[in-house]
C-alpha positions as CSV (number, residue, x, y, z in Angstrom):
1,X,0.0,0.0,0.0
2,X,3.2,2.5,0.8
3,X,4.9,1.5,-2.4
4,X,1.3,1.9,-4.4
5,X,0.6,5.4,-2.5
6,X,3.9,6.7,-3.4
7,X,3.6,6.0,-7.3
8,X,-0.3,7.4,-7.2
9,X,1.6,11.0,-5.3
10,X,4.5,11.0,-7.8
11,X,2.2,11.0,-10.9
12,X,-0.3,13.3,-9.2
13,X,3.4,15.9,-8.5
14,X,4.2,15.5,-12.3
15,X,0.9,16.3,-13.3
16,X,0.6,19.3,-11.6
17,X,4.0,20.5,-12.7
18,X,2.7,19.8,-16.0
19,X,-0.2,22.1,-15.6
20,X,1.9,24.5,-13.7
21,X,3.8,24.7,-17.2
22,X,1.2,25.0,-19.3
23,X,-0.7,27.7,-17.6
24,X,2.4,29.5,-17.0
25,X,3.9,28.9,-20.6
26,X,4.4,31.9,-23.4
27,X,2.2,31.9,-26.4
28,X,5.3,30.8,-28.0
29,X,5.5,28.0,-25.8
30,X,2.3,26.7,-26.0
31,X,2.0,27.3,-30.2
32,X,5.5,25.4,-30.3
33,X,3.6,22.3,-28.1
34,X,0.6,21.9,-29.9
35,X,2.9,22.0,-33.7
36,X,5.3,19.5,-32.8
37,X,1.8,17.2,-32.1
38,X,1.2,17.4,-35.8
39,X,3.3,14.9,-37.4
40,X,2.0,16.2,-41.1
41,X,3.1,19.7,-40.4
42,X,6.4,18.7,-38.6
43,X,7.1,16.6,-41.7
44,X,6.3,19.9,-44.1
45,X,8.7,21.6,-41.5
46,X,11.8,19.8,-42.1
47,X,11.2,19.6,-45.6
48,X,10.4,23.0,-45.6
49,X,13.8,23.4,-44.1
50,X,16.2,21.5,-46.1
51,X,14.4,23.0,-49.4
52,X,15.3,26.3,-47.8
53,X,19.0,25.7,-46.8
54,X,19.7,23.6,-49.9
55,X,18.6,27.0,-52.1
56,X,20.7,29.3,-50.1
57,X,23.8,27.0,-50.4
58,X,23.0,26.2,-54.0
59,X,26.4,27.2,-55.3
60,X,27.9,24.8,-52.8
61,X,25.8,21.9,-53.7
62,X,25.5,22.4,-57.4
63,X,29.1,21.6,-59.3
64,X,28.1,23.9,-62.2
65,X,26.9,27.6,-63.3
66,X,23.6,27.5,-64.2
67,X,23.8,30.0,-66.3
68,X,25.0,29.6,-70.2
69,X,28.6,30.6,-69.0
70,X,28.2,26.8,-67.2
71,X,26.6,24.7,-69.8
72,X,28.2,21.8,-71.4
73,X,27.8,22.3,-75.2
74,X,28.2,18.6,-75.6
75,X,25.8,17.3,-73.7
76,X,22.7,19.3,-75.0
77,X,19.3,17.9,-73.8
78,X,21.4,14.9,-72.3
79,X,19.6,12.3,-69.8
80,X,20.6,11.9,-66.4
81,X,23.8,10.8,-65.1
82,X,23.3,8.4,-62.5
83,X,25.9,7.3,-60.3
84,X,27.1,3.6,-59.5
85,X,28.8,1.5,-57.6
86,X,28.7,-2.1,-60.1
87,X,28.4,-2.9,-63.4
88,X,29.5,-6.0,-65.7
89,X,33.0,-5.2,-64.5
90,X,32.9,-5.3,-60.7
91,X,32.1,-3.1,-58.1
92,X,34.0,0.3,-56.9
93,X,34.0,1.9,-53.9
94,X,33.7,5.0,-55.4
95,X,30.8,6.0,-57.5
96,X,31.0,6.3,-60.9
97,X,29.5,6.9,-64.5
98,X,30.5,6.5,-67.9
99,X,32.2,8.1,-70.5
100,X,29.9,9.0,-73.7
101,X,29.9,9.8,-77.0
102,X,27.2,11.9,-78.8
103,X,26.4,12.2,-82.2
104,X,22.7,12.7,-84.4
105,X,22.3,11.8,-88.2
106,X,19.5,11.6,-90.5
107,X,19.2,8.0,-89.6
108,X,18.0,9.3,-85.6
109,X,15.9,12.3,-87.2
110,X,18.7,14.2,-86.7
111,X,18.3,13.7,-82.5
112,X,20.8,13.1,-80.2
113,X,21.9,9.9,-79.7
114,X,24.5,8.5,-76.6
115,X,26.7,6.1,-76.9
116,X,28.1,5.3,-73.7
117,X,31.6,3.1,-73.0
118,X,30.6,0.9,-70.3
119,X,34.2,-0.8,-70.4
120,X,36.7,-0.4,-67.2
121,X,38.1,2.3,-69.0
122,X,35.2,4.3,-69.5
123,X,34.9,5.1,-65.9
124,X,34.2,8.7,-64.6
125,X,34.8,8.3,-60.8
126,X,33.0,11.0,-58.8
127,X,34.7,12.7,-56.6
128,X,34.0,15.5,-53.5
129,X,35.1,19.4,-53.0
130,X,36.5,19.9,-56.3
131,X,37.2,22.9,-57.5
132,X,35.2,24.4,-60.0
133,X,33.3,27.6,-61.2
134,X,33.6,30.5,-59.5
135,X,31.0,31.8,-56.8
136,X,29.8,34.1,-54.0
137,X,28.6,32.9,-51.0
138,X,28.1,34.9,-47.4
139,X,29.8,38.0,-49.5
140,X,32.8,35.8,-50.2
141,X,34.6,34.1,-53.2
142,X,34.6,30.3,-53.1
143,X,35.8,27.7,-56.3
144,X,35.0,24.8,-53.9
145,X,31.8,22.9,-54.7
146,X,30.6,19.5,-52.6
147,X,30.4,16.8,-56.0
148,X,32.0,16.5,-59.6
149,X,33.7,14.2,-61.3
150,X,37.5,13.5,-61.8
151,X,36.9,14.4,-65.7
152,X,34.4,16.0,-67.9
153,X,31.1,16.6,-66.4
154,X,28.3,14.8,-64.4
155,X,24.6,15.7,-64.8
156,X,22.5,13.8,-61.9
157,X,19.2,15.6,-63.8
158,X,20.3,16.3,-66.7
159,X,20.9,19.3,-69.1
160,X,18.4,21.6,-70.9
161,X,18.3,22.4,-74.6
162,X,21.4,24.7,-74.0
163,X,23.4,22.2,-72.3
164,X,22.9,24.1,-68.5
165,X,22.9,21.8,-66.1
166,X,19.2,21.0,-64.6
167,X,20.2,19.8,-61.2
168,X,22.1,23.5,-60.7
169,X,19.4,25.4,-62.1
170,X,16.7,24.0,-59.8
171,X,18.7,24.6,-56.0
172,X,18.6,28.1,-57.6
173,X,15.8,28.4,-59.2
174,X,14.5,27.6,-55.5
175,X,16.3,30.3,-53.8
176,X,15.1,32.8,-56.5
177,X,11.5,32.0,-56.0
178,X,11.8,31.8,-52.1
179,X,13.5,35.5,-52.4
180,X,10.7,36.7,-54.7
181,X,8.4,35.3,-52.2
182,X,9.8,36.5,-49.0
183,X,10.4,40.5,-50.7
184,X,6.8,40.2,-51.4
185,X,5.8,39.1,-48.0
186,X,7.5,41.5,-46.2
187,X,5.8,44.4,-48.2
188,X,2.6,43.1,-48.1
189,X,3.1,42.7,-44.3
190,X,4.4,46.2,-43.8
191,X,1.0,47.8,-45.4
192,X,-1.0,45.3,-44.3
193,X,0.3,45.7,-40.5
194,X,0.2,50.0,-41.1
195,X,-3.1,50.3,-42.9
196,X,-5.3,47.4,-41.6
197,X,-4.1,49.4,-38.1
198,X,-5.0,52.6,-38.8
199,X,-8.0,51.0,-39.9
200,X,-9.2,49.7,-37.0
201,X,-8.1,51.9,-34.5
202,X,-9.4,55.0,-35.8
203,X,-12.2,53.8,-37.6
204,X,-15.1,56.3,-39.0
205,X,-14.3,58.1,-41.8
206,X,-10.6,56.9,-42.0
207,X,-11.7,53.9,-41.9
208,X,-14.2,54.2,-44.9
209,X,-11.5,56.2,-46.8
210,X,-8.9,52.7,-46.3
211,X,-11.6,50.4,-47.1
212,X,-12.4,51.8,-50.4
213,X,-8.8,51.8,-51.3
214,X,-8.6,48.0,-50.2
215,X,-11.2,46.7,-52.1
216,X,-9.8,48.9,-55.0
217,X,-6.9,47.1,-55.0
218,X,-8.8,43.4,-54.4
219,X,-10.8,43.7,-57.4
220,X,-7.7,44.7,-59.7
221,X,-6.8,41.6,-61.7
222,X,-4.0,39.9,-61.3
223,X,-2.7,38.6,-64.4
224,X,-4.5,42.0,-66.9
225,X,-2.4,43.9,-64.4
226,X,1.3,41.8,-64.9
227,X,0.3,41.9,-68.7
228,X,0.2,45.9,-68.7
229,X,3.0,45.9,-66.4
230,X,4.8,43.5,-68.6
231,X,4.6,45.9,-72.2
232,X,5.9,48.9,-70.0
233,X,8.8,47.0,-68.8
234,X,11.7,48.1,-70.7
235,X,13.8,46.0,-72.5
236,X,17.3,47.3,-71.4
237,X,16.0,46.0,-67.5
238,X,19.1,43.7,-66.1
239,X,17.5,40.1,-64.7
240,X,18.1,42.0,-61.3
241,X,15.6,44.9,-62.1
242,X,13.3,43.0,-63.5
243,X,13.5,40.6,-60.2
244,X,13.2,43.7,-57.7
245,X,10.4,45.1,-59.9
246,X,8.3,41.7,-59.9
247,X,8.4,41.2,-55.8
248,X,7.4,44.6,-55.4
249,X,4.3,44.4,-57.2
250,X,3.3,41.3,-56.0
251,X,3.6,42.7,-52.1
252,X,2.2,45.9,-53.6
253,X,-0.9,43.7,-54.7
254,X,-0.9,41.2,-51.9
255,X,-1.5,42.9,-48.6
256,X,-5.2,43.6,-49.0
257,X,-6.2,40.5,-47.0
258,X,-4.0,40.6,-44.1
259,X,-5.0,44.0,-44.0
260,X,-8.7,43.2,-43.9
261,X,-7.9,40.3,-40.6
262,X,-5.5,43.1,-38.6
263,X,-8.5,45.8,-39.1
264,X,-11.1,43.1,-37.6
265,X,-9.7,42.2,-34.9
266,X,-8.1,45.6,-33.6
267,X,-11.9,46.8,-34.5
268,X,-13.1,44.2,-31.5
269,X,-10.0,45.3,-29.4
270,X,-9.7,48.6,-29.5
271,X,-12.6,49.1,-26.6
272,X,-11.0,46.8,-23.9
273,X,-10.1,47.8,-21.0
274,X,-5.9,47.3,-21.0
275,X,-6.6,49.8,-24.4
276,X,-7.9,52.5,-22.4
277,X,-5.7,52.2,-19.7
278,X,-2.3,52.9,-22.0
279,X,-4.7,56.2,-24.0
280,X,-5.5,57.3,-19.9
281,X,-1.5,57.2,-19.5
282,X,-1.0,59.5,-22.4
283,X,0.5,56.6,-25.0
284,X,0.2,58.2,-28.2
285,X,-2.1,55.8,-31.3
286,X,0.9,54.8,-32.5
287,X,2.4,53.0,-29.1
288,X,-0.5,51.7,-29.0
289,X,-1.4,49.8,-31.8
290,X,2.2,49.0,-31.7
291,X,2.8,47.5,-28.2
292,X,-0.5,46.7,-27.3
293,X,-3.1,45.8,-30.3
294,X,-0.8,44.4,-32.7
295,X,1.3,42.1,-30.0
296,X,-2.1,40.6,-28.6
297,X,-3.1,39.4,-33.1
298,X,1.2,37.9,-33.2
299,X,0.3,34.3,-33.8
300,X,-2.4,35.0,-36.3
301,X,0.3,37.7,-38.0
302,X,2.5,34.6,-38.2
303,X,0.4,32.4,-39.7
304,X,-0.9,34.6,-42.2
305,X,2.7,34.9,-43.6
306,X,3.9,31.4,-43.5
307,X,0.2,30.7,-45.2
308,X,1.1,33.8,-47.7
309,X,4.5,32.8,-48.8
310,X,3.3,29.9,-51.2
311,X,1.1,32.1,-52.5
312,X,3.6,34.9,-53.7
313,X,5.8,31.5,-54.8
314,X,2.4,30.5,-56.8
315,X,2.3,33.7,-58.5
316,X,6.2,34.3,-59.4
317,X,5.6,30.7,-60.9
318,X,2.5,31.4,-62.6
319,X,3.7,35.0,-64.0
320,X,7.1,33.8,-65.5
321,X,5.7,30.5,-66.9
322,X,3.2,32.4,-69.1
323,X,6.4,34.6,-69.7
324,X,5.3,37.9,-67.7
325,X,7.5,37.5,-64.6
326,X,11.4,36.2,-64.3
327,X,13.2,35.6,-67.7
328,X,16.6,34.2,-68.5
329,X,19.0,34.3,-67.1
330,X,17.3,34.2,-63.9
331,X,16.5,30.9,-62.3
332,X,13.4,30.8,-61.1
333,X,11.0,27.7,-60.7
334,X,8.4,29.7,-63.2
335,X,11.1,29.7,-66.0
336,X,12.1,26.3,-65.6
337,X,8.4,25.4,-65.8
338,X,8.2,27.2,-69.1
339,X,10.3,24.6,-70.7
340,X,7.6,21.4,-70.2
341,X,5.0,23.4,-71.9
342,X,6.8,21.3,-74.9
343,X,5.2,18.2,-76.2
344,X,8.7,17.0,-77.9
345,X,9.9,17.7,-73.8
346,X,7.2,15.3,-72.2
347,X,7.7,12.3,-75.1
348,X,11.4,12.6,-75.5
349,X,13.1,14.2,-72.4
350,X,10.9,13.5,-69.2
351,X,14.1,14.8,-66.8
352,X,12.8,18.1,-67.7
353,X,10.2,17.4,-64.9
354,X,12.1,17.0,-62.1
355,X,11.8,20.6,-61.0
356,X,8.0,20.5,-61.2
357,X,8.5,17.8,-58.8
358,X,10.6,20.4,-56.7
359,X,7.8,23.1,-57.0
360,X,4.8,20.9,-55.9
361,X,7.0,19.3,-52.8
362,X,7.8,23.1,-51.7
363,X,4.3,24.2,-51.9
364,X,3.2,21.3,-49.8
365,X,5.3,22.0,-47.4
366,X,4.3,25.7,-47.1
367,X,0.8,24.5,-47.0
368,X,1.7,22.1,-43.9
369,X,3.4,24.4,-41.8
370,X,0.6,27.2,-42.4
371,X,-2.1,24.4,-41.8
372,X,-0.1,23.4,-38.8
373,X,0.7,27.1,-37.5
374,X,-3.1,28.0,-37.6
375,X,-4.2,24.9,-35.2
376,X,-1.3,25.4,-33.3
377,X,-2.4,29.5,-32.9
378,X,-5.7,28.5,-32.2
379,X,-5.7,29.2,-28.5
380,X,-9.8,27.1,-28.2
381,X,-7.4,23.7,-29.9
382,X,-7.4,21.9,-26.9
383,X,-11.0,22.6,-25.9
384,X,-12.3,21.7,-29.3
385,X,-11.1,18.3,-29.2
């Protein structure tokens, strides 16, 4: 009965240090607790994560420029190279591929054909941290890259029409997109957070004046708007213009409805009590809707950007594939997509498809972690259940 009574009092201590915690937990805290009980969106996390680090390191990880100063004019619209350890002639430690030999006559329609030399001597041993083409990473120089091979080239997803490597281009085209979308974000966060407040704070005729210029810009079509935009571009742009001048209008077009959420709820909040208290104490609007209103709508903020970055990745994609956002020589999942709009691409050279593959996996992942997020903000979860 001691031993049994003692077990029954150390289970009723932990629980009440557990609730202890809970009650006494951050918001952080407690968000954080109820996400890592979603297996789905802890999945969509760390992929969400390594898609994101393998796209800021993509000069490290790729061996190749993806540009046409890195192509490999012998190896146009070449298959994957796919690394081995056995063939016919025994098995190697190190991984390897094969020499080939390319040519195209009337007899092949005048298409490439590969002829590969799978003898001993046709060997291509991969090897790690060669050095290779030049690039800049953290603001410094770097020739080191994590894979090639000890002659010629290796393509793990094969090249494009021009002979760029496909493999380099997507980690790249993945950072591009992911930079579009988080410029975009951050605008269409900053005038969301500054007129959706205003908004709501004030309200009366301010308010009527800011919610006629937000459903303004909500009815404005998205795609007329990018085709306008598109003709007035001119042509002398660098890639890098054109890239600053695409995330700004998409944040400049993208804020309406986080706008709409902040000016709801600081509508509902603006009357309580803690509100008046910090006007009675001579804060000025600004303070707070800044310190007070805004802090108390954080996790719903949050989730509402995590939730709005796929979008703004959507829309780069969707612009440049119809050809009225990112062009070459940027590498952006949207131009890469352009090139499987091809019929000859999806009979003859299906590797073209592997960064769709890379698109749909990131959006997924953003849609996860938002789905997750908004449960996880919910602070009526646990009573729901």
């Amino acid at each position: 009965m001691t031993e049994t009574a003692t077990i029954e009092e150390t289970d009723a201590n932990v629980d009440q240090k557990a609730k202890e915690a809970y009650f006494t937990a951050g918001q952080g805290q407690l968000i954080w607790t109820r996400f890592k009980k979603q297996k789905a969106a802890m999945v969509g996390a760390g992929v969400l994560i390594v898609l994101i680090l393998s796209g800021f390191f993509a000069p490290f990880l790729t061996p190749y420029n993806p540009t046409i100063d890195g192509r490999n004019v012998d190896y146009l619209n070449g298959a994957p190279n796919v690394p081995s350890f056995c063939d016919d002639n025994g098995c190697s430690v190190r991984p390897f591929i094969y020499t080939f030999k390319r040519s195209r006559s009337i007899a092949t329609n005048f298409r490439w054909v590969t002829e590969t030399d799978t003898s001993l001597d046709g060997r291509r041993y991969v090897v790690f941290f060669p050095q290779g083409d030049k690039y800049k990473l953290l603001g410094m120089n770097f020739t080191t890259h994590l894979f090639g091979v000890d002659e010629g080239k290796i393509h793990i997803f094969g090249t494009d029409s021009t002979g760029k490597d496909i493999y380099s281009r997507t980690l790249h085209a993945i950072n591009t997109s992911l930079a579009v979308g988080t410029i975009g974000v951050f605008i269409a966060f900053v005038l969301a957070l500054i007129i959706g407040g205003i908004s709501g704070y004030y309200g009366g005729w301010i308010d009527s004046v800011l919610q006629m210029m937000t459903d303004t810009v909500r009815t404005i079509p998205t795609i007329p708007l990018f085709m306008v935009l598109a003709a007035f571009i001119p042509a002398t742009w660098d890639s890098e213009t054109r890239f600053l001048f695409i995330s700004m209008i998409l944040g400049f077009v993208g804020w309406p409805t986080l706008a709409r959420r902040v000016r709801t709820h600081l509508l509902t909040e603006r009357n309580q009590e803690y509100v008046l208290a910090a006007q009675l104490c001579g804060a000025s609007a600004g303070h707070v809707i800044r310190r007070h209103l805004l802090p108390s709508f954080t996790s719903y903020i949050i989730v509402d950007l995590i939730i709005s970055f796929p979008y703004m990745v959507l829309s780069e994609t969707a612009l440049s594939f119809i050809g009225l956002g990112l062009k070459d020589p940027v590498n952006s999942l949207g131009t890469m997509l352009q090139n499987v709009t091809n019929a000859d691409v999806l009979l003859n050279y299906q590797w073209y498809f592997i960064p769709v593959i890379f698109f749909i996996v990131l959006v997924l992942a953003f849609v996860f972690v938002g789905d997750g997020l908004r449960d996880a903000a919910d602070p009526y979860a646990d009573t729901k259940k």
